[in-house]
N, C-alpha and C positions, 0 to 999 in steps of 0.2 A: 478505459481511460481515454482514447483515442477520441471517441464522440463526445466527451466532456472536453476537453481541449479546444476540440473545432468548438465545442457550441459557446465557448470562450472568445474565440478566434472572431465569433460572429457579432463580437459587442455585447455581450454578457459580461459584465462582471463578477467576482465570488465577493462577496463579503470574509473580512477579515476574520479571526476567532473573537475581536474583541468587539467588533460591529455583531457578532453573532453566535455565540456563546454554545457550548455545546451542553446538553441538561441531559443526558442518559434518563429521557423520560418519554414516555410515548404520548403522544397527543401529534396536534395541528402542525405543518411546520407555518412560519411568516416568512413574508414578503420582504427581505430586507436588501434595499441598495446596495450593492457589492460596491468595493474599490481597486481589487485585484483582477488586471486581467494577461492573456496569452497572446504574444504575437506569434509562435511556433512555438515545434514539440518535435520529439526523435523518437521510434519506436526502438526499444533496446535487441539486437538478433535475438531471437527465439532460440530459448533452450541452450542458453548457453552462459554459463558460471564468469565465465572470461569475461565476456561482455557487461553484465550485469555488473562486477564489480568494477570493471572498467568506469562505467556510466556514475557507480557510486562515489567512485573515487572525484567525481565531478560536483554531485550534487544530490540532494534526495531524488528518488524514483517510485512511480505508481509502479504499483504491480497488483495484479488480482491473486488471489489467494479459493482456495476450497475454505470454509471459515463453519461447516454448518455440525462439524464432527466434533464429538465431547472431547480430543484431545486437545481444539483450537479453541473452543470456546469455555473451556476451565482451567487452561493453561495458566499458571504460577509459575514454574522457574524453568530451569533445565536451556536445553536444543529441542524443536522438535525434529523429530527424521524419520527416514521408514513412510511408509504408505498407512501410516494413522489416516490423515486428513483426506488424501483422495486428492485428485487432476478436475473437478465439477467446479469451474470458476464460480463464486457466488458472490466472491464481496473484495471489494476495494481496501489497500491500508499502503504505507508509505515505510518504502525501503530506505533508511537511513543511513546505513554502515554495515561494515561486516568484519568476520573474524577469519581464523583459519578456516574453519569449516561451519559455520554460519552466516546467515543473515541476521541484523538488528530488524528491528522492523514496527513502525509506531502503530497502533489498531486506533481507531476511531470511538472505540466506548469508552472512553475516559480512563482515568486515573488509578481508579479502584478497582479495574480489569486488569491481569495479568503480572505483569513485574512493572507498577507503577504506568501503567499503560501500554508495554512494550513489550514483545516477544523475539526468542531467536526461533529461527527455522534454516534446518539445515542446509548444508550446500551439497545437491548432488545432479548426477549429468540429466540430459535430459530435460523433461518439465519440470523436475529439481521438489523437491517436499512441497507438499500442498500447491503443486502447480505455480511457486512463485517465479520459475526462469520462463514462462510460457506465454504472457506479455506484460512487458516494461514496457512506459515511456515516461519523458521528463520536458518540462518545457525547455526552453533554447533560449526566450528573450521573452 
């Protein structure tokens, strides 16, 4: 998330979701004008529950995720926990909130993936379930 932030930081804009639509279909991507950008960002401590929900209680947060294991990517309801998914950062999603002993957490394939787009993963020490306490960051401004 860090090197997406900077390459923000550098006059890159993001396009919005409604300047740029997301279609859970493979093909080309386009070239579309962003209007969203980063003047800073915080990296959240590594491996650490406190923190993490610390930062949540502020604002959504990136975090990487293991995402390529059949428990992450057929996920329907539940927490996930345990060492299903694996510490093998592979994919980007957005930490939104949390519970007693989970995180919310929104995925990037749409709607129609998971509990209406969104998954819990559990809270534990460490790199915490599929490696999400292992790097955070959130923009600042």
């Amino acid at each position: 998330m860090d090197l997406a932030f900077l390459w923000i930081q550098n006059g890159n804009k993001l396009p919005t979701e409604a300047q740029y639509p997301y279609t859970a279909k493979d093909g080309t991507c386009k070239s579309v004008k962003g209007s969203v950008g980063v003047k800073d960002y915080t990296d959240v401590k590594t491996n650490s529950p406190a923190q993490l929900k610390a930062a949540l209680n502020k604002q959504p947060v990136s975090v990487a995720v293991e995402a390529d294991k059949a428990v992450f990517q057929h996920y329907t309801s539940g927490v996930i926990t345990g060492s299903a998914c694996g510490t093998s950062l592979d994919h980007g999603v957005l930490a939104v909130g949390y519970g007693a002993d989970y995180y919310i957490v929104k995925n990037s394939w749409g709607a129609a993936w998971g509990d209406k787009g969104y998954l819990k993963i559990g809270v534990e020490a460490g790199a915490g379930v599929c490696g999400i306490q292992s790097t955070a960051s959130y923009p600042t401004d």
